[in-house]
C-alpha positions as CSV (number, residue, x, y, z in Angstrom):
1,X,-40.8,9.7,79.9
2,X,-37.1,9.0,80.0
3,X,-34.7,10.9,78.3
4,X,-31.6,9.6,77.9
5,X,-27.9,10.9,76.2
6,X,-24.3,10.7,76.7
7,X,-24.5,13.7,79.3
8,X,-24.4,12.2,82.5
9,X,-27.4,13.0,84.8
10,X,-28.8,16.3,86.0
11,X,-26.8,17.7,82.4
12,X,-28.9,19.8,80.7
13,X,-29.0,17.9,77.4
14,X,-30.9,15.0,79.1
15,X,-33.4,17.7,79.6
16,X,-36.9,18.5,77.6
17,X,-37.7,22.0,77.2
18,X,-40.3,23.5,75.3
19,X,-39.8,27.3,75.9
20,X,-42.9,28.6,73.8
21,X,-45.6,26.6,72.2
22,X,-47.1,23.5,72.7
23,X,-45.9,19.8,72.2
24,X,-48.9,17.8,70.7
25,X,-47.9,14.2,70.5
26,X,-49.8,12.3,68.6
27,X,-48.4,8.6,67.7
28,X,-47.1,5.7,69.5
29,X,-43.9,4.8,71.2
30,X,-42.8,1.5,70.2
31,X,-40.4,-0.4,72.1
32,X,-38.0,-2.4,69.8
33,X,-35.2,-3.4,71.9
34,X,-34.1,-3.3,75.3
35,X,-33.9,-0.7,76.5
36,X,-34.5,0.8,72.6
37,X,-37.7,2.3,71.4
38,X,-39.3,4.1,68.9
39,X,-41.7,7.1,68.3
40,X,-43.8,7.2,65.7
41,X,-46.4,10.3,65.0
42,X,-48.7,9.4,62.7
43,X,-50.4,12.7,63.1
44,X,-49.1,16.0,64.8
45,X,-48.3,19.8,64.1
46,X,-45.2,21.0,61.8
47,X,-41.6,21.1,62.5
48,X,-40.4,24.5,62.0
49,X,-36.5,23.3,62.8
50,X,-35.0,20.1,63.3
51,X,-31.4,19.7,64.8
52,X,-29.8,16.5,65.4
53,X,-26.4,17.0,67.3
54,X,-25.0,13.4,65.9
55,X,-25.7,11.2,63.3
56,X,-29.3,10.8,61.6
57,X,-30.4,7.7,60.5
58,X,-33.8,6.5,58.6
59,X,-34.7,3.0,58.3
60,X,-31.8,1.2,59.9
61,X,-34.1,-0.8,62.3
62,X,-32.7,0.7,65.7
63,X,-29.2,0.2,64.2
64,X,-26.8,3.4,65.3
65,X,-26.3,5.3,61.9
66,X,-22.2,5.7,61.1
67,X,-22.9,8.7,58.7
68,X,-24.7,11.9,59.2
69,X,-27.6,10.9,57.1
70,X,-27.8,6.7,56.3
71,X,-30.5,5.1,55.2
72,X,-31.2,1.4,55.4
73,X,-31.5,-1.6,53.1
74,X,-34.5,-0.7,50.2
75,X,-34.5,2.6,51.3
76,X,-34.7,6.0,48.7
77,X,-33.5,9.8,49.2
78,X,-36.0,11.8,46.5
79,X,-34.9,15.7,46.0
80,X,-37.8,17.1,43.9
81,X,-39.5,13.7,42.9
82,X,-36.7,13.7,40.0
83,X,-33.2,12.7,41.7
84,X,-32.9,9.9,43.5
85,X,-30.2,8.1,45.6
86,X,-30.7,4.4,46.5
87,X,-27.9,1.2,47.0
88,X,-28.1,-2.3,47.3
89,X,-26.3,-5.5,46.4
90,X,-22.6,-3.6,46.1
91,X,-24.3,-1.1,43.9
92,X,-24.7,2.7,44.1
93,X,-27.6,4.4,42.0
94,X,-28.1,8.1,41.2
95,X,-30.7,8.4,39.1
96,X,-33.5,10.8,37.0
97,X,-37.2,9.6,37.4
98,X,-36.2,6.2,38.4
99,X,-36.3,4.4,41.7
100,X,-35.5,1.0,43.1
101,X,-38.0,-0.5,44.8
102,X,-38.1,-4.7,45.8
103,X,-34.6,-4.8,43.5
104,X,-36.5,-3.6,40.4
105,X,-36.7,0.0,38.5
106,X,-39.6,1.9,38.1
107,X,-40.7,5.2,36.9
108,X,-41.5,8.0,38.8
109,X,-43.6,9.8,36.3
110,X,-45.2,7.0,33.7
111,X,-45.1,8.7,30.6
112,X,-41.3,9.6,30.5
113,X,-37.8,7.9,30.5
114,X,-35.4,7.6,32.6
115,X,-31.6,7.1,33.0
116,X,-29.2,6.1,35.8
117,X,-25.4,6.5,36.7
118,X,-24.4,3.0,38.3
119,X,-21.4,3.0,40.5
120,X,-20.2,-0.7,41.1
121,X,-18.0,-1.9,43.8
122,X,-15.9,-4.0,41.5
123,X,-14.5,-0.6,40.2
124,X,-17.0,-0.4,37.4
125,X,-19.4,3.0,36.1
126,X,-21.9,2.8,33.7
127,X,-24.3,5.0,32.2
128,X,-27.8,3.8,31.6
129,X,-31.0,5.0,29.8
130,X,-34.3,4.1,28.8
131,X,-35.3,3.3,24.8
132,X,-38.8,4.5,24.8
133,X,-40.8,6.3,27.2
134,X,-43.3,4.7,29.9
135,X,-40.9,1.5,29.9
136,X,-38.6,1.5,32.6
137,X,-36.1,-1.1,31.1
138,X,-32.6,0.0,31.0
139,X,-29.8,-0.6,28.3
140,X,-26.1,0.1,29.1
141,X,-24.5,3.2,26.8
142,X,-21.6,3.7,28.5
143,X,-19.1,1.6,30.9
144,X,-15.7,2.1,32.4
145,X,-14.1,-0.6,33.7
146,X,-10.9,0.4,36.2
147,X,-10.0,-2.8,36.6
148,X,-9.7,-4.2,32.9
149,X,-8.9,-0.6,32.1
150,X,-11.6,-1.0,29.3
151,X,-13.8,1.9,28.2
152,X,-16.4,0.3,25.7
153,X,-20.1,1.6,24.3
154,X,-21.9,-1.4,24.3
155,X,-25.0,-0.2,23.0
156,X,-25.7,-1.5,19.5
157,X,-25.8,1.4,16.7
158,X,-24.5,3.9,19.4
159,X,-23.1,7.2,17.4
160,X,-20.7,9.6,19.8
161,X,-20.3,12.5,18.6
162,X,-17.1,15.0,19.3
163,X,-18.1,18.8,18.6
164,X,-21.5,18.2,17.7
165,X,-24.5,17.5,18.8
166,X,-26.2,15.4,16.5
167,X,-23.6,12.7,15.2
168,X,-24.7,10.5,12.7
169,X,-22.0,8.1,12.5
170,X,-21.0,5.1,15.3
171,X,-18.2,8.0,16.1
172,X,-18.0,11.4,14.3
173,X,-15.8,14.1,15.4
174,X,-16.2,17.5,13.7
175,X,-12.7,19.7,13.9
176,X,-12.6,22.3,16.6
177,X,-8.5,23.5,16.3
178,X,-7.0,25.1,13.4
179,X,-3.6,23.2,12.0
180,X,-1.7,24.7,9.2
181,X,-4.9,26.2,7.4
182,X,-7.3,23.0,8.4
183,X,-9.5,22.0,11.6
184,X,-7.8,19.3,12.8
185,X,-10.7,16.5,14.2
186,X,-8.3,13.9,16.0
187,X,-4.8,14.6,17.8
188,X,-2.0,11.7,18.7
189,X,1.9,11.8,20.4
190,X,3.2,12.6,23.6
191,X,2.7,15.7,24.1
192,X,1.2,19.1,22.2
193,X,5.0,20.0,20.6
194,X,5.3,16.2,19.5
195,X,1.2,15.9,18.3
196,X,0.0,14.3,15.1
197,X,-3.1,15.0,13.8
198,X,-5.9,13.6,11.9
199,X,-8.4,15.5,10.0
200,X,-11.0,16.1,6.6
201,X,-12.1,19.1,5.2
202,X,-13.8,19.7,1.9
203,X,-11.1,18.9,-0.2
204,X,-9.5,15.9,1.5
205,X,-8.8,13.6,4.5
206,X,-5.3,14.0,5.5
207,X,-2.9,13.2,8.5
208,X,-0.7,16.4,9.5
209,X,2.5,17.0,11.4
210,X,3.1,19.2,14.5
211,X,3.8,22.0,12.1
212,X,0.2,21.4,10.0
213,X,2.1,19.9,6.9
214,X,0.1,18.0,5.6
215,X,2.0,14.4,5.4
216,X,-1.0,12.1,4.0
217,X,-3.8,13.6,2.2
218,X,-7.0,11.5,0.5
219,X,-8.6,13.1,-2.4
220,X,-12.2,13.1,-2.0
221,X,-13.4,13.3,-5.5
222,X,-11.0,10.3,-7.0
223,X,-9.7,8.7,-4.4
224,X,-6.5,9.4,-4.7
225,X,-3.4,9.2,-2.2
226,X,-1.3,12.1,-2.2
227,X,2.4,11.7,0.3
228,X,3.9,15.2,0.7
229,X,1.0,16.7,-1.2
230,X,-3.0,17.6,-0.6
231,X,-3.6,17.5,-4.4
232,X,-2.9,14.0,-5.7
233,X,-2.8,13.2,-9.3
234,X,-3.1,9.7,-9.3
235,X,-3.5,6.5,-7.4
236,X,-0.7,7.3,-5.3
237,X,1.0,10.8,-5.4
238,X,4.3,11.2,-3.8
239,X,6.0,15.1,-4.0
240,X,8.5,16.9,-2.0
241,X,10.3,20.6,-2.5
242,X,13.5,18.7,-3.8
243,X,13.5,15.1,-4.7
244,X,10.5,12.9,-3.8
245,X,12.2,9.3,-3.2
246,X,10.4,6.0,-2.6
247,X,12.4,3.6,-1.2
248,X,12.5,0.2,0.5
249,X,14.8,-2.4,2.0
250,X,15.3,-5.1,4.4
251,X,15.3,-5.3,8.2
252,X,18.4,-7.4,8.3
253,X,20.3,-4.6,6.2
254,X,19.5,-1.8,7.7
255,X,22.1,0.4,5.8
256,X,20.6,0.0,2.4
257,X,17.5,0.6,0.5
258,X,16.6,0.5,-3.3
259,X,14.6,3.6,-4.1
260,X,13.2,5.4,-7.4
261,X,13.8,8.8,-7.6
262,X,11.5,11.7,-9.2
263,X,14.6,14.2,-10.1
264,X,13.8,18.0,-10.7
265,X,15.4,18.8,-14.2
266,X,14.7,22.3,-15.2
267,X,11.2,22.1,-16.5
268,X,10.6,18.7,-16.3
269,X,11.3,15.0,-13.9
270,X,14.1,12.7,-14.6
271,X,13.4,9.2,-12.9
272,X,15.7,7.6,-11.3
273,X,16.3,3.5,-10.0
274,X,18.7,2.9,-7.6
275,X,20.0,1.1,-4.7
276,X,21.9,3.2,-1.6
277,X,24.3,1.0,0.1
278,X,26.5,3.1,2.4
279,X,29.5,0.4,3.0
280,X,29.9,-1.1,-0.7
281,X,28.6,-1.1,-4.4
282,X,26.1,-4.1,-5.1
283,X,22.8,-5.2,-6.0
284,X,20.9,-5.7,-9.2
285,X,17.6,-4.5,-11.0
286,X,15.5,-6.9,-12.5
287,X,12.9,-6.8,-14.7
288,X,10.7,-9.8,-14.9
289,X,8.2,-8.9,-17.2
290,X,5.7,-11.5,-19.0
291,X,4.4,-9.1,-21.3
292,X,5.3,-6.8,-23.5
293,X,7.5,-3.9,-22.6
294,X,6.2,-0.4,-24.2
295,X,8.1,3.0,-24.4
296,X,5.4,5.0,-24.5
297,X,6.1,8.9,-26.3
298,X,8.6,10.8,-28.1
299,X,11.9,11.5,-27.6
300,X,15.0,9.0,-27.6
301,X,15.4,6.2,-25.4
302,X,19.1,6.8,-24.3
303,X,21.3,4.2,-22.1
304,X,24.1,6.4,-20.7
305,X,26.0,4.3,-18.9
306,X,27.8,0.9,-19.0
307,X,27.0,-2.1,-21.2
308,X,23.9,-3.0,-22.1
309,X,24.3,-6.9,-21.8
310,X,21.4,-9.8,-23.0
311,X,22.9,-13.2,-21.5
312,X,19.9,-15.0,-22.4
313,X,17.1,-14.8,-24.9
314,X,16.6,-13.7,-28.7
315,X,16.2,-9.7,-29.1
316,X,13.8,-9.0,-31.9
317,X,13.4,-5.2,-33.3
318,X,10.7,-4.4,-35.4
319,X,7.1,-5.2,-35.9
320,X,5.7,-8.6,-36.2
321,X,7.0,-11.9,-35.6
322,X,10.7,-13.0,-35.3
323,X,12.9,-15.8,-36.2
324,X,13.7,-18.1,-32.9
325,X,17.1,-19.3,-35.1
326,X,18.5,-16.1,-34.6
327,X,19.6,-14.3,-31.7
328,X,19.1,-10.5,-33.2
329,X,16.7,-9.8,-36.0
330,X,16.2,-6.7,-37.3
331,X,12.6,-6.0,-39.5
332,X,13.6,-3.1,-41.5
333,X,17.2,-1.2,-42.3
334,X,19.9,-1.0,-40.1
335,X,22.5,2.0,-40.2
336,X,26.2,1.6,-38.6
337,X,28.1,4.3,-37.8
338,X,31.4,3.1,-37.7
339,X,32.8,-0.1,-38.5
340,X,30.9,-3.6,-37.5
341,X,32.4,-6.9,-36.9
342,X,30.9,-10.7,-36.8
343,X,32.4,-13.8,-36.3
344,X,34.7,-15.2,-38.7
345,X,33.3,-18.9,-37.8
346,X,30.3,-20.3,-39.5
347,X,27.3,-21.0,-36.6
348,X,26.1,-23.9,-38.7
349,X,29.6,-25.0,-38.8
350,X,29.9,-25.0,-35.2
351,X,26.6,-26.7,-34.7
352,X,26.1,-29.5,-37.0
353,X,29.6,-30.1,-38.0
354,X,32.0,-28.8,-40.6
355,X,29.9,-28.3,-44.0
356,X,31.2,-28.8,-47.5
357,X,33.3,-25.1,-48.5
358,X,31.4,-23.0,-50.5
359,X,32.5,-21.7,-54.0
360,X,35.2,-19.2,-53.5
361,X,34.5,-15.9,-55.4
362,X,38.0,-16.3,-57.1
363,X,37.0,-20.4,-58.4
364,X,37.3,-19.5,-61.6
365,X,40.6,-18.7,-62.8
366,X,41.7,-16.2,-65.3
367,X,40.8,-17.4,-68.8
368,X,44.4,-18.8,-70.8
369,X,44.9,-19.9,-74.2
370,X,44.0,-23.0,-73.9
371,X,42.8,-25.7,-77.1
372,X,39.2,-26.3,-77.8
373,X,39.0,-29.4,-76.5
374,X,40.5,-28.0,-73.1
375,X,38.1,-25.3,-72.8
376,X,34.9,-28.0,-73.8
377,X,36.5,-29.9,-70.5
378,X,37.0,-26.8,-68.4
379,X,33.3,-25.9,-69.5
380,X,32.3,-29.1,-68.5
381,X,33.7,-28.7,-64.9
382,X,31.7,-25.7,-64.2
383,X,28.8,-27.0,-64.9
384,X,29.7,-30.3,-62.5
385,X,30.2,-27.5,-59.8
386,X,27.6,-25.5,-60.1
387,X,25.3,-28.7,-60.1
388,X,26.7,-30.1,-57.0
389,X,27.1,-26.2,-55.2
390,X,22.7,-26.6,-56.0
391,X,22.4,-29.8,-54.3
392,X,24.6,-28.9,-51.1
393,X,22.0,-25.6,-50.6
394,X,19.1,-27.6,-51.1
395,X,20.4,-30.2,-48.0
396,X,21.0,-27.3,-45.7
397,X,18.9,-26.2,-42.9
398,X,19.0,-22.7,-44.0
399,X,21.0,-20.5,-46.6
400,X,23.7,-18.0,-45.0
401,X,25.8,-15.9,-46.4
402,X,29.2,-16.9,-44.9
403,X,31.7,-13.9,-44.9
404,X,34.7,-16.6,-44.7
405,X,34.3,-17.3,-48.6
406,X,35.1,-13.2,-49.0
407,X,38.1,-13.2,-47.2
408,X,40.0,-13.6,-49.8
409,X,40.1,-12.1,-53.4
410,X,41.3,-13.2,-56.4
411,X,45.0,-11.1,-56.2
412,X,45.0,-13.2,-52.3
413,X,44.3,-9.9,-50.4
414,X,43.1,-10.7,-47.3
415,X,39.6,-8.1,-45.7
416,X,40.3,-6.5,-42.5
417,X,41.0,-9.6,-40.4
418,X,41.3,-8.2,-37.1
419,X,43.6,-10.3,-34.4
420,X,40.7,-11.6,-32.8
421,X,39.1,-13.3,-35.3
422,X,36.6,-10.9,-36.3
423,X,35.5,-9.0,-39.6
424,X,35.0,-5.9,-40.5
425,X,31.8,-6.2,-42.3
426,X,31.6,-3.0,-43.6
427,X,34.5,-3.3,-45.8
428,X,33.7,-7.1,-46.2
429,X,30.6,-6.0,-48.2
430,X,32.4,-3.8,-50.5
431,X,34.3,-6.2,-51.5
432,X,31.4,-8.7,-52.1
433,X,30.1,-5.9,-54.1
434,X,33.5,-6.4,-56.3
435,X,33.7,-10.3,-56.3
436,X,29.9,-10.1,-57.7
437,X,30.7,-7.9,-60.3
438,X,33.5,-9.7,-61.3
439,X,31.4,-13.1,-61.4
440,X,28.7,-11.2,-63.6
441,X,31.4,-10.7,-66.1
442,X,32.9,-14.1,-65.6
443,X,29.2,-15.3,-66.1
444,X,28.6,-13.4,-69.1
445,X,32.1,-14.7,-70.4
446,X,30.9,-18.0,-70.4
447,X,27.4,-17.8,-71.6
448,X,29.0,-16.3,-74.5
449,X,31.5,-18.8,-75.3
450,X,28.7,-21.8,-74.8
451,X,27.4,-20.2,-77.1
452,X,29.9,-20.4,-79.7
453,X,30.1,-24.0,-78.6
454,X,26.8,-24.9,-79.5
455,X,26.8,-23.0,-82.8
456,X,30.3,-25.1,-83.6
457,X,28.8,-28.4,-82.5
458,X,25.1,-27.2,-84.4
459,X,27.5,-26.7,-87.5
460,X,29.3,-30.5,-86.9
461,X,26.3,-32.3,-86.4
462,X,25.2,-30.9,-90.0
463,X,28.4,-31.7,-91.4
């Protein structure tokens, strides 16, 4: 027997000492290299202690271990039958009840599962399990990936859960920190002074501040979206302590934003439409409606401020349908408060042409003494008039009542011209009211005195 070690000879260390006991050998000595060999006991007595002053190596076929314990290629540490340690292929396995042997998994005990922390070369760890029991096949659950920077869970139907055990959702997180009165489930920013958070209780969903004010809020019962408030009231809810102001505007003016405005006004909201534009006054509102356009409520609908101006279009007010010829019509009465004023030129005059002048309200002249025969002729003339004043309103379009025929009475006053050109159509009808009655009397005049004509020429014809 040769014992050889890095002591040089005559050292101690190369020597073999067995101080109490006996050595019972029972193996072979194998020679596997020159000059290497190897002992094998198949049988033999215990091993009370064991001390290796160097490295210990198992299964590296004669190789010189580099570690204090390495095994070789296809080889398995077991602690308690239950852990085990094994490597191959760039690969490192720890794993529970499942071993590697030939490349391939198997179980350690047969009628359990089994699940394995991988630990790849390439900068990649997964976590591993078995599905069922007695079937060693794997599926991935877990994997980290340094170099993609990836963190995915690949397994299909896979639920995480965060502060429970027993999540029933792909990824449930059950609130574990109390912000502004809530347990906030999910927090987001920089750092814990700048954190948003993300949480549901049993009122609501809602988003918080730093401060636990609840920003966004989702009303589980309805449905609806409450901004500044955890009590919505409709589809979308916005409220604030002073004003709450929706606004929106262009990224190429940056400076101004069109916004409607929720005013307090002592028990009640005044809204307001507006555009903010810091360096000048501009912008429209426009309603483009296709509809119809409802007020609902009481009250008064009150413009303030400005003109109200139509450019385009007919305004109808009433109920029912509306005449397209005219650009206001009004179903029903109309009260003026002051004085009103229209156009002094015809519109069908304007539009079709100059049309033959009405009867003045003064075209019959005081009655003078005149002879019979002249007052037959005068008679005469009315009627010509009045037959060819019947014709020229059956050829128009439509009947209007021009106010240009009342300008002027029979003394030649002239109504309230004012220097524009307009009338004052007020006083205009007051004095229609007098050339009416004065042509009922004129009217009554006559009828009378044809009478008398047709009793004197009744009378001739018997003569």
């Amino acid at each position: 027997m040769t014992i050889e070690s890095d002591a040089p000879k005559g050292d101690k260390r190369n020597d073999l000492a067995i101080l109490k006991g006996n050595l019972w050998l029972w193996g072979e000595v194998k020679q596997i290299g020159n000059p290497k060999y190897s002992f094998s006991m198949a049988k033999g007595g215990l091993i009370a202690h064991l001390n290796v002053e160097g490295n210990f190596g198992i299964g590296l076929m004669g190789k010189k271990p580099k570690f204090a314990l390495q095994l070789g290629k296809s080889q398995t540490l077991s602690i308690g039958n239950q852990l085990f340690f094994s490597g191959e292929s760039g690969k490192a396995y720890a794993s529970s009840n499942l071993y590697r042997e030939k490349g391939k998994w198997k179980l350690f005990k047969a009628n359990a599962g089994g699940s394995v922390l991988q630990l790849e070369d390439t900068g990649t760890i997964k976590i591993s399990g078995t599905k069922a029991k007695g079937k060693p096949e794997l599926t991935t659950m877990f994997a980290i990936d340094a170099q993609s920077q990836t963190a995915s869970f690949p397994m299909p139907g896979l639920r995480a859960g965060f502060g429970t055990s027993s999540p029933q959702y792909p990824i449930q997180v059950n609130g574990g920190t109390a912000v502004g009165g809530t347990m906030a489930s999910i927090a987001f920013g920089m750092s814990e002074t700048s954190m948003g958070y993300l949480g549901s209780n049993e009122k609501y969903v809602y988003m918080a501040t730093k401060s636990g004010k609840e920003a966004l809020a989702v009303d589980h019962n309805t449905g609806y979206v409450g901004i500044g408030t955890n009590e919505p009231k409709s589809t979308l809810h916005l409220a604030s302590s002073d004003s709450p102001t929706f606004s929106f505007g262009s990224s190429t003016k940056k400076g101004v934003h069109a916004f409607i405005k929720a005013e307090p006004s002592e028990d009640s909201l005044n809204m307001i439409f507006g555009i903010k534009n810091p360096s000048k006054a501009g912008g429209k509102l426009t309603f483009d409606f296709r509809n119809e356009i409802k007020f609902a409520g009481s009250g008064s609908t009150i413009f303030e401020r400005g003109d109200t101006i139509f450019k385009s279009g007919n305004v109808g007010i009433g109920a029912g349908s509306f005449d397209k010829k005219f650009k206001l019509h009004v179903k029903g009465d109309m009260q003026v408060d002051g004085k009103c004023f229209v156009s002094a030129m015809n519109p069908s005059s304007k539009a079709k042409g100059a049309a033959k002048p009405k009867a003045k309200a003064n075209a019959a002249a005081k009655p003078a003494t005149k002879k019979k025969g002249e007052e037959s002729e005068e008679q005469d003339e009315l009627e010509r008039n009045k037959i060819a004043e019947d014709e020229t309103d059956e050829t128009e379009e439509f009947n209007e009542l021009d106010f240009t025929d009342l300008l002027e009475e029979n003394e030649g006053q002239t109504q309230n011209l004012s220097p524009d050109g307009m009338i004052d159509v007020g006083e205009t009808l007051h004095g229609l009211s007098r050339v009416l009655r004065k042509q009922h009397k004129q009217m009554h005049a006559h009828d009378q005195r044809l009478s008398e004509l047709s009793q004197q020429l009744a009378t001739m014809m018997k003569a």
